[in-house]
C-alpha positions as CSV (number, residue, x, y, z in Angstrom):
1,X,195.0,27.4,107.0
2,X,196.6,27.4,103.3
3,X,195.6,29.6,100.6
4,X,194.0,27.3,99.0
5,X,191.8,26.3,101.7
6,X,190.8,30.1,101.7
7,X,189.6,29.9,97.9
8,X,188.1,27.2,98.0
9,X,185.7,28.4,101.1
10,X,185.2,31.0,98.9
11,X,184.3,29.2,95.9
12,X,181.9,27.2,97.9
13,X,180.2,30.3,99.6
14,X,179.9,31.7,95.9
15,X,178.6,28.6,94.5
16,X,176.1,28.9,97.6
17,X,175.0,32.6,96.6
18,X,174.5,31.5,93.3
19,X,172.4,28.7,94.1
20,X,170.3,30.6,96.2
21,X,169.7,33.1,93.9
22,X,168.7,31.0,90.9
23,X,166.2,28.8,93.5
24,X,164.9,32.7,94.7
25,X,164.7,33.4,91.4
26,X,162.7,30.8,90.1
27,X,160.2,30.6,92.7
28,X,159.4,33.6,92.1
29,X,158.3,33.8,88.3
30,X,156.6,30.5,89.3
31,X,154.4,32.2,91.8
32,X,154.5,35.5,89.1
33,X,152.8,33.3,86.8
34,X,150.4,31.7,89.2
35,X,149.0,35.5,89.9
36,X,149.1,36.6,86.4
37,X,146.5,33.1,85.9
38,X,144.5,34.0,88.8
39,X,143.9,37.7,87.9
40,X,143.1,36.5,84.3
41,X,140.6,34.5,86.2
42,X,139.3,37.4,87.4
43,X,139.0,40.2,85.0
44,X,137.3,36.9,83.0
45,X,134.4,36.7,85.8
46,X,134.4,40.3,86.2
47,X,133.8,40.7,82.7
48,X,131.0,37.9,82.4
49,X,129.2,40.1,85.2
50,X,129.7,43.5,83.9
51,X,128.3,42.3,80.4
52,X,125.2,40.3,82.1
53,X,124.4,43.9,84.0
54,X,125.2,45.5,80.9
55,X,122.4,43.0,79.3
56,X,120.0,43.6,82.1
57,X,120.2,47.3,81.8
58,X,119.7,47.0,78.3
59,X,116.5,44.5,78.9
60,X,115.2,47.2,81.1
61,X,115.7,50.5,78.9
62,X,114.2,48.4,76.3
63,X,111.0,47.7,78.0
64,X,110.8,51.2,79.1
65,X,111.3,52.7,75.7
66,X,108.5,50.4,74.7
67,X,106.3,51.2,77.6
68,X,106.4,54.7,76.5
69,X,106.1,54.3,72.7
70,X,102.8,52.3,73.4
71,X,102.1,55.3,75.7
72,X,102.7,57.5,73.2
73,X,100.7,55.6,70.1
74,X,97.5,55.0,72.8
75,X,97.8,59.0,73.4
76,X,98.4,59.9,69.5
77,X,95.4,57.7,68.5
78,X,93.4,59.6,71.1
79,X,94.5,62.6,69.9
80,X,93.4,61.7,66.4
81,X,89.9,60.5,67.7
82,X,89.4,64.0,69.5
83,X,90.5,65.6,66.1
84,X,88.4,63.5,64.3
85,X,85.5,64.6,66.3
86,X,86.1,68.3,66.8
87,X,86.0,67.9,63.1
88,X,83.1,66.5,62.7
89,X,81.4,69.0,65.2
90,X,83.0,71.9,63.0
91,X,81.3,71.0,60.2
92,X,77.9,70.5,62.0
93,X,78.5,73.8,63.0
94,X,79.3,75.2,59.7
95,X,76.2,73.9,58.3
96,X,74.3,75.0,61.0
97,X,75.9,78.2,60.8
98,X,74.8,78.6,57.0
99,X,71.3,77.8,57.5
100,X,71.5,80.7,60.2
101,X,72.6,82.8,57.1
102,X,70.0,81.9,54.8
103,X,67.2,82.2,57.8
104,X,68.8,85.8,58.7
105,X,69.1,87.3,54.9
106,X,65.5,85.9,54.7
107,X,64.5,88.1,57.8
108,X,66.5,91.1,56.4
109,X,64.6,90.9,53.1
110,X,61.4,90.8,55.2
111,X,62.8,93.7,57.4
112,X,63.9,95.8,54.8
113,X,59.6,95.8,53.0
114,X,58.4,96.5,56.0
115,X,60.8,99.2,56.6
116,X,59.7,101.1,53.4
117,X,56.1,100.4,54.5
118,X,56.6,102.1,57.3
119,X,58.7,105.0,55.5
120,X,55.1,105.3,53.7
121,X,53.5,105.7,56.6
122,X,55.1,108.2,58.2
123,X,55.3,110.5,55.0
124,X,51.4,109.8,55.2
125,X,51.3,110.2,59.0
126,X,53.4,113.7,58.5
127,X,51.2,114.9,55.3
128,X,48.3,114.4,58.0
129,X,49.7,116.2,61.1
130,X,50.6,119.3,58.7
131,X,47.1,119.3,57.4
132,X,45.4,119.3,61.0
133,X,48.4,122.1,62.3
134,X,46.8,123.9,59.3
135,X,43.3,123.7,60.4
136,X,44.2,124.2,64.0
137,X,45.6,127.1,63.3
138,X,42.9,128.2,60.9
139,X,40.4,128.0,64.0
140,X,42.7,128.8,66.8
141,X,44.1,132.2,65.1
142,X,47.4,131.7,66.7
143,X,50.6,129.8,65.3
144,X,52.2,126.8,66.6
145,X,54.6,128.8,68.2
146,X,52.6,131.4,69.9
147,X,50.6,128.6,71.0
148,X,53.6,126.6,72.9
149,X,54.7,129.7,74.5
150,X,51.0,130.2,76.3
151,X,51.4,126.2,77.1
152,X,54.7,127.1,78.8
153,X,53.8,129.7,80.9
154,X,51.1,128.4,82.2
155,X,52.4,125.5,83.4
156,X,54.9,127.3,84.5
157,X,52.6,129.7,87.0
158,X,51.3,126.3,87.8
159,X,54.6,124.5,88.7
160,X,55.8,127.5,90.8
161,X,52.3,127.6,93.1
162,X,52.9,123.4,93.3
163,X,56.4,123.7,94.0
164,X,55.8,126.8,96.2
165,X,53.1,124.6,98.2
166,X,54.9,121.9,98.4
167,X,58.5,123.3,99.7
168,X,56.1,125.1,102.7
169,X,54.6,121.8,103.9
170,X,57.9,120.4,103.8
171,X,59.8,123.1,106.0
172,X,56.8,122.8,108.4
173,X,57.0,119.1,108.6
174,X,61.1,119.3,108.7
175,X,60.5,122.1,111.9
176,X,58.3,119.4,113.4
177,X,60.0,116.4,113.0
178,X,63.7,117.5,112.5
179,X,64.7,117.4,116.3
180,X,63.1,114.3,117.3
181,X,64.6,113.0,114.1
182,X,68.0,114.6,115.2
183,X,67.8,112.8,118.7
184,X,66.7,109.4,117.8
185,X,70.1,109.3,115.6
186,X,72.3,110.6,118.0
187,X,70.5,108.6,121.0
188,X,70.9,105.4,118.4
189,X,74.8,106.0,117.8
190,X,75.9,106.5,122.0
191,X,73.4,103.6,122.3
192,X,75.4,101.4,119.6
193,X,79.2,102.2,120.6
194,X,80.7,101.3,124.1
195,X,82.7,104.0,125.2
196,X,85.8,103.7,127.4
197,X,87.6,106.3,130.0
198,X,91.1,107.1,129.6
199,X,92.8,109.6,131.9
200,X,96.4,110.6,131.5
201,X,98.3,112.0,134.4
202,X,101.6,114.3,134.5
203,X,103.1,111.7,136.5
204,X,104.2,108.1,136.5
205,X,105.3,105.7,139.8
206,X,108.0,103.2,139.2
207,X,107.8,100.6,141.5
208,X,111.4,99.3,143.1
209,X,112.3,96.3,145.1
210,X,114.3,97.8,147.8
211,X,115.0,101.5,149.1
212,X,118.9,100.1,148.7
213,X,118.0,100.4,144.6
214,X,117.2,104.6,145.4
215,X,121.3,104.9,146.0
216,X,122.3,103.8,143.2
217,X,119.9,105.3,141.1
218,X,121.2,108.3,142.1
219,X,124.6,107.6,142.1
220,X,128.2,109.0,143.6
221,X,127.0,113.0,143.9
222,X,124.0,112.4,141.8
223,X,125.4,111.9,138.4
224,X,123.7,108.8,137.5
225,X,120.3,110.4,138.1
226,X,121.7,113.9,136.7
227,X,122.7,111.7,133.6
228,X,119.3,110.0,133.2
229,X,117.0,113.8,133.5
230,X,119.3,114.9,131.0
231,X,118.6,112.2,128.8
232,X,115.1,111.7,128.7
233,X,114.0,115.1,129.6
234,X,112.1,114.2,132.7
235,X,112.1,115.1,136.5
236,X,112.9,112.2,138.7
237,X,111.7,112.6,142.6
238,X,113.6,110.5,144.8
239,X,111.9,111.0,148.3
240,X,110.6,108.9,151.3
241,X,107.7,107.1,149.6
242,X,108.6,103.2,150.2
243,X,110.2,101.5,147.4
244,X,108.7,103.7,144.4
245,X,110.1,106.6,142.2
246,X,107.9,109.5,140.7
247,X,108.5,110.5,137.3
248,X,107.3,113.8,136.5
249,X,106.8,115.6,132.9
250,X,104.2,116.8,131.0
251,X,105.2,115.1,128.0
252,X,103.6,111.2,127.9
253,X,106.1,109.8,125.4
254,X,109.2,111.3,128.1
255,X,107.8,109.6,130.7
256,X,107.1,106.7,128.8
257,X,110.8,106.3,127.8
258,X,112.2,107.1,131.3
259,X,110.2,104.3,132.6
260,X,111.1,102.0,130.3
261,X,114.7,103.0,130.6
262,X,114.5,102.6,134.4
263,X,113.3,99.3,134.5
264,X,115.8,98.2,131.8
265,X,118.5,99.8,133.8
266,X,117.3,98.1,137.4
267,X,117.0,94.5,135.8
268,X,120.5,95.3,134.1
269,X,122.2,96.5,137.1
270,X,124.6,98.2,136.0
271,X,123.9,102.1,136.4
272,X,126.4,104.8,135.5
273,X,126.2,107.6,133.4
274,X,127.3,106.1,129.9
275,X,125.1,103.0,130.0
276,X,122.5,105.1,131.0
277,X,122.9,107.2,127.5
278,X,123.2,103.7,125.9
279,X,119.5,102.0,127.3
280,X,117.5,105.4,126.5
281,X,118.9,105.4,123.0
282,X,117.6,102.1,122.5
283,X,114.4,102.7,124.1
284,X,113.5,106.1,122.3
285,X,113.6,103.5,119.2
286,X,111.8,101.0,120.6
287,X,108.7,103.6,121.7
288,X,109.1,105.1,118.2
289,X,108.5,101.7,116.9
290,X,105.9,101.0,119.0
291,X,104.3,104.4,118.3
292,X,104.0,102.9,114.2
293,X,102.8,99.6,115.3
294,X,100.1,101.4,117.5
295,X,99.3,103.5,114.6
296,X,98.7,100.1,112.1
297,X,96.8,98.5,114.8
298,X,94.2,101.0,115.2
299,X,93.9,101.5,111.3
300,X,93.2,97.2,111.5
301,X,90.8,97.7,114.2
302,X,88.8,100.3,112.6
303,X,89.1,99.0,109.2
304,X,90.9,102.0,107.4
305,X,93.3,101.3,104.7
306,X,96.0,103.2,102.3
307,X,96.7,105.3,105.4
308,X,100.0,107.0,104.3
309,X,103.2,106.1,106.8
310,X,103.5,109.4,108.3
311,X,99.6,109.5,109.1
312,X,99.7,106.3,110.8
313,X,102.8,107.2,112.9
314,X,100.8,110.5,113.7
315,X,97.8,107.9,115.1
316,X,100.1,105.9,117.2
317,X,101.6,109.0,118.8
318,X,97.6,110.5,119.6
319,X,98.6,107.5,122.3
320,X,101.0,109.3,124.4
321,X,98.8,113.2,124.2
322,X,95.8,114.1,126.0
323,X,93.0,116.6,125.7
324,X,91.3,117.7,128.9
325,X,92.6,114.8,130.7
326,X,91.0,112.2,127.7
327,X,93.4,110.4,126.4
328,X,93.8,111.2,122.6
329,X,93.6,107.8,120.7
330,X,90.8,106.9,122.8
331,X,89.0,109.7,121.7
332,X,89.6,109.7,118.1
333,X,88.6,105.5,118.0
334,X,85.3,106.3,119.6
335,X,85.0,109.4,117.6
336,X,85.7,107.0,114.7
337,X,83.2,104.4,115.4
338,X,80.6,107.3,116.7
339,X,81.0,108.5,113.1
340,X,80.7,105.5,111.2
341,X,77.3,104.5,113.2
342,X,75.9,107.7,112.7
343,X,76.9,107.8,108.8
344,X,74.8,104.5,108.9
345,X,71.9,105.7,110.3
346,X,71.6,108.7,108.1
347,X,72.3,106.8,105.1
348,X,76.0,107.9,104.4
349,X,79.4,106.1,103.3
350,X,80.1,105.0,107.0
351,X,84.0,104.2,105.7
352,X,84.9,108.0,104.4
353,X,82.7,109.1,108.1
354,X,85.1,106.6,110.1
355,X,88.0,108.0,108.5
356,X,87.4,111.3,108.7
357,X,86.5,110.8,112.6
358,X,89.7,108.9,113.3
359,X,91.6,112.0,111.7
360,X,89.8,114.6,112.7
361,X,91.9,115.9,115.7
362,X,95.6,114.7,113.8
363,X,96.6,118.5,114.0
364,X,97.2,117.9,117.6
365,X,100.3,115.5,117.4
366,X,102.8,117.2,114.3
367,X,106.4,117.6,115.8
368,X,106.9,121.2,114.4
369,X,103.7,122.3,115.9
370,X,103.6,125.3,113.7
371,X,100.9,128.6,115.5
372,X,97.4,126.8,113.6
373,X,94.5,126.1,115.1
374,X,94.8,122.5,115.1
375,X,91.9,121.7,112.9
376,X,93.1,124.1,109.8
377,X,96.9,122.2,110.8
378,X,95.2,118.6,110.7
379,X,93.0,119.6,107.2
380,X,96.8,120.8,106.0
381,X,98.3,117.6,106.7
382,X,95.7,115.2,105.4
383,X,95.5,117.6,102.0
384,X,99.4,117.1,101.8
385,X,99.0,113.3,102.4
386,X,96.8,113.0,99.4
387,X,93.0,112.5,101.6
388,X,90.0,112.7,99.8
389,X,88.8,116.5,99.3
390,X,85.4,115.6,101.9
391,X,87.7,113.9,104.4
392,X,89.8,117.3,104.8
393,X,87.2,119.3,104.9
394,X,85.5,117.5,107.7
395,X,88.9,117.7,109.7
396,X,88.8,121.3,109.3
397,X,85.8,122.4,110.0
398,X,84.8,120.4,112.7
399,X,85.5,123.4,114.9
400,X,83.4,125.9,112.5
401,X,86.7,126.9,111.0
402,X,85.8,127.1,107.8
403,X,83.0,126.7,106.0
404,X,81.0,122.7,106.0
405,X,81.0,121.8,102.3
406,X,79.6,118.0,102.4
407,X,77.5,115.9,105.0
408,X,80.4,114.2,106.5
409,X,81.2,117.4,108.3
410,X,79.1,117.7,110.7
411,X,78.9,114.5,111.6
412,X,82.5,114.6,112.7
413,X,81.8,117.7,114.5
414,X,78.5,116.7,116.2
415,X,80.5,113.1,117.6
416,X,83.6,115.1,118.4
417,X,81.4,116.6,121.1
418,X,79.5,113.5,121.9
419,X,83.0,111.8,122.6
420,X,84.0,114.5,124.7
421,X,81.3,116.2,126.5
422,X,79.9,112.5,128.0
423,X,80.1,112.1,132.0
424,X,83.8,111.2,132.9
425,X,85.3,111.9,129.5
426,X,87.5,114.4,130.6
427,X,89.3,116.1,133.7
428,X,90.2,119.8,134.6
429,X,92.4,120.5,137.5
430,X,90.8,121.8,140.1
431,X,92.1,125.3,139.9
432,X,90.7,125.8,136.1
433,X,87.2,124.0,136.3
434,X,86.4,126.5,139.8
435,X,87.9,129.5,137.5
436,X,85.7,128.6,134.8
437,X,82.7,128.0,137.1
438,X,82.8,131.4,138.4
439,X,83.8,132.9,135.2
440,X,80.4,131.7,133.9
441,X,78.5,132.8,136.8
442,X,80.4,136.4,136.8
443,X,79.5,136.6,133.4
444,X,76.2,135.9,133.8
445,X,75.9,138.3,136.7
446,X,77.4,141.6,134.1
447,X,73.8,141.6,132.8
448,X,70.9,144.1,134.4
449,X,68.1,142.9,136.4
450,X,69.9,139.4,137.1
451,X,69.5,138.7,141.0
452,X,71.6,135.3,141.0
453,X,73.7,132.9,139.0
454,X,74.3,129.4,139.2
455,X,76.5,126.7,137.8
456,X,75.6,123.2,138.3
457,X,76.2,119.7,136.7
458,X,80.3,120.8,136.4
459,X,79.2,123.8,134.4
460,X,77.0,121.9,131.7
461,X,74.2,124.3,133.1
462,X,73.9,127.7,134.2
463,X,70.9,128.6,136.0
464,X,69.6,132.5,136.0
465,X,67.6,133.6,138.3
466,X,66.4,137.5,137.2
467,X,64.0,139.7,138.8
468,X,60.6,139.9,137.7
469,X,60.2,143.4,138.3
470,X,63.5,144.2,136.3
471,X,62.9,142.0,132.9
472,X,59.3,141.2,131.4
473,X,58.8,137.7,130.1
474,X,59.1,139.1,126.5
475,X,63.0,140.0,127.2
476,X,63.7,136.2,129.2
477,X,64.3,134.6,125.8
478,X,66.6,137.3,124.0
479,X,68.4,137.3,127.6
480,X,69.2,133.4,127.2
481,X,70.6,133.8,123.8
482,X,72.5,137.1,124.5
483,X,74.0,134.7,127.6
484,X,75.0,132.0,125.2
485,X,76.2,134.0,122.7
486,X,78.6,135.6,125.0
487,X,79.8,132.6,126.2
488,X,80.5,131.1,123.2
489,X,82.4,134.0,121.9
490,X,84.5,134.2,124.8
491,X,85.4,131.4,126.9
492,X,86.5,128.1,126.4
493,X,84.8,124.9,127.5
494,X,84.3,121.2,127.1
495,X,81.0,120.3,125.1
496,X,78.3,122.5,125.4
497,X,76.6,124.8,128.1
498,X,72.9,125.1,128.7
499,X,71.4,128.8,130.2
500,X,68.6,128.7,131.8
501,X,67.1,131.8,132.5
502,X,64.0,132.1,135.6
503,X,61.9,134.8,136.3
504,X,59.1,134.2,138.9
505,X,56.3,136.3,140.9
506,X,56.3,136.0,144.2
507,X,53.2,136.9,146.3
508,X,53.8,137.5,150.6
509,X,51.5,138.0,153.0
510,X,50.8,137.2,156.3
511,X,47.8,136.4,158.7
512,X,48.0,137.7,162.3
């Protein structure tokens, strides 16, 4: 192969390129125009649509712009009517209004000659009254005020005899009728309330599953148990009684947390010493709160309100205290309710009597405990949470504290002891109900000329038996009050004590 055979391959495959490129080239503005048309096409449709939705929306605002300017003209022209006629009643109104006028400054005018008649006629009536004062005092020969003061005193002699009469009959019929009265309310108020029995022990049983759960109670050398007395503050017995655990304290809201921390801990299972710290943290809160919601349940339940915070926390924790064995809240609800029904019946506010009942024995639950009787501590606390003056004074002198200054007071006092001196109310240990037995029979027996003493029905009663030669029937009477008195001044006792005192002659002889 020549040169020239190599250029003109070349040539050819040039002239080939060439070719190609101008064929490429002008396909492709042929098909470039043919998309350019067909994209005209479409932006020519697209606009033909948008303008008809453009048209529509405009149809449609229009129709609602007209809508609402009829609206609007139908509402104007009714507004127009109403004016129209408010209008027209206005000045009805006026003219009414101004022939009132006319008709009063007639009356006025007719008011004001009859008020100068009448001016005459009391000048007339006066000139009269002086002229027949004259005369009277002409006869009489005594002056007007010599004569009112002899008026005066003697209806004043007279008053004082009526008054005098009167204030006797009353005080006989009052002796008469007083206690029957007195017992028909009482009997009426126990009648109305149902009473419950509560009794609070120093000891609570916690049930187990298996003796197996006693071990680890306890613990390796005791700790776990070490750690859980430490924390609550309560003794825990771990002895041969099948599957149970005593808890032992005096204090109800201890025990109540120990239990509940023990049954946490057994569901848990996992006992040792720092989760142990952990549960009875969280369930000295959850007592505390349930203390407070105790507190605003009884206040609900007994419809009191605007109890202050602290006052209903102090209710919820009468829950976990005890007096004699009754449990606390119990007593001061049916005190409560004792209250209220016997405010009824005698007439009273039966809301300031339930309140003051409910309160009445609050001195018994503060957490300082200062050394106050706990009626002068509870009138203290419900003074410094802002109680009515009559509702502190019943809390303090329902023990005869200090001195009864409205007729609330004694209507706590008197249910106070209906509350706790009914059958089953409250318990003594054994030890201190035989000691106060024989104390009252001992002290019965100091006394000359008594022969025998006895205390029945659980010391409500004390029966005296004296000599008849010793102590004449004249003395039997001063002896039953001198008893009473002396008990009263120096023991202590539930409710109240009845002495009877018998003296009896006896006549022996014998047929053979």
């Amino acid at each position: 192969m020549n040169v020239w055979t190599i250029i003109a391959i070349l040539i050819a495959f040039i002239a080939g390129g060439l070719l190609t490129w101008f064929v490429t080239g002008v396909l492709l503005k042929s098909r470039r125009e043919k998309i350019l048309l067909e994209a005209e096409k479409e932006t020519e449709v697209m606009k033909k649509n948008k303008m008809l939705e453009v048209k529509e929306k405009f149809i449609q605002l229009k129709a609602e712009l007209e809508k609402q300017v009829t609206f609007r003209s139908a509402k104007i022209q009714s507004t127009e009517a109403k004016l129209k006629q408010r209008e027209t009643v206005f000045i009805q109104r006026q003219e009414d209004l101004q022939r009132k006028n006319a008709e009063v400054d007639a009356v006025k005018e007719n008011l004001s000659a009859q008020l100068v008649l009448i001016e005459k006629k009391q000048q007339d009536l006066e000139k009269t009254r002086l002229r027949e004062m004259e005369q009277l005092e002409t006869i009489s020969g005594l002056s007007v005020k010599e004569a009112k003061d002899r008026l005066v005193e003697s209806l004043k002699d007279e008053a004082k005899m009526n008054a005098a009469s009167y204030i006797s009959d009353i005080m006989e019929e009052a002796k008469m009728t007083a206690n029957m009265e007195a017992k028909k309310v009482v009997v009426a108020t126990i009648q109305r309330i149902a009473t419950e029995t509560a009794i609070e022990n120093s000891i609570t049983v916690f049930p187990i599953e298996s003796d197996e759960m006693k071990g680890r109670i306890i613990g390796r050398e005791g700790r776990n148990i070490r750690a859980l007395e430490s924390a609550t503050g309560i003794e825990i017995i771990v002895d041969d009684t099948p599957e149970a655990i005593v808890l032992s304290g005096f204090d109800p809201v201890r025990r109540e947390v120990a239990r509940l921390a023990l049954h946490q801990l057994v569901q848990d299972g996992r006992i040792h010493p720092a989760r142990i710290e952990e549960v009875v943290g969280k369930v000295r809160k959850q007592v505390e709160d349930e203390i407070i919601e105790t507190g605003k349940r009884t206040a609900i339940d007994l419809g009191i309100h605007g109890l202050h915070p602290e006052l209903i926390r102090m209710v919820g924790k009468m829950k976990y205290r005890s007096s004699y064995g009754q449990n606390l809240l119990q007593h001061a609800r049916e005190t409560a309710n004792l209250c209220a029904t016997m405010a009824s019946e005698l007439g009273l506010n039966p809301k300031h009597a339930r309140r003051a009942g409910l309160l009445h024995d609050i001195g018994k639950v503060p957490d300082d405990e200062p050394e106050l009787p706990h009626a002068i501590l509870g009138m203290k606390i419900c003074e410094k949470f802002k109680e009515k003056p009559e509702i502190c004074n019943a809390v303090g002198a329902h023990h005869d504290e200090i001195e009864m200054q409205t007729k609330i007071a004694p209507i706590v006092q008197v249910c106070d002891a209906i509350s706790g001196a009914r059958p089953g109310a409250r318990r003594e240990i054994v030890e201190a109900y035989i000691k106060r037995l024989n104390d009252l029979e001992q002290l019965a027996m100091s006394y000359p000329g008594v022969i025998n003493t006895y205390a029945i029905q659980a010391g409500r009663e004390l029966r005296v038996i004296v000599g008849a030669d010793k102590i004449s029937d004249k003395d039997v009477e001063s002896l039953s009050n001198e008893i009473a008195k002396k008990i009263q001044d120096e023991m202590t006792y539930p409710g109240q004590v009845k002495i009877t005192v018998i003296r009896e002659t006896r006549a022996i002889s014998y047929a053979k």
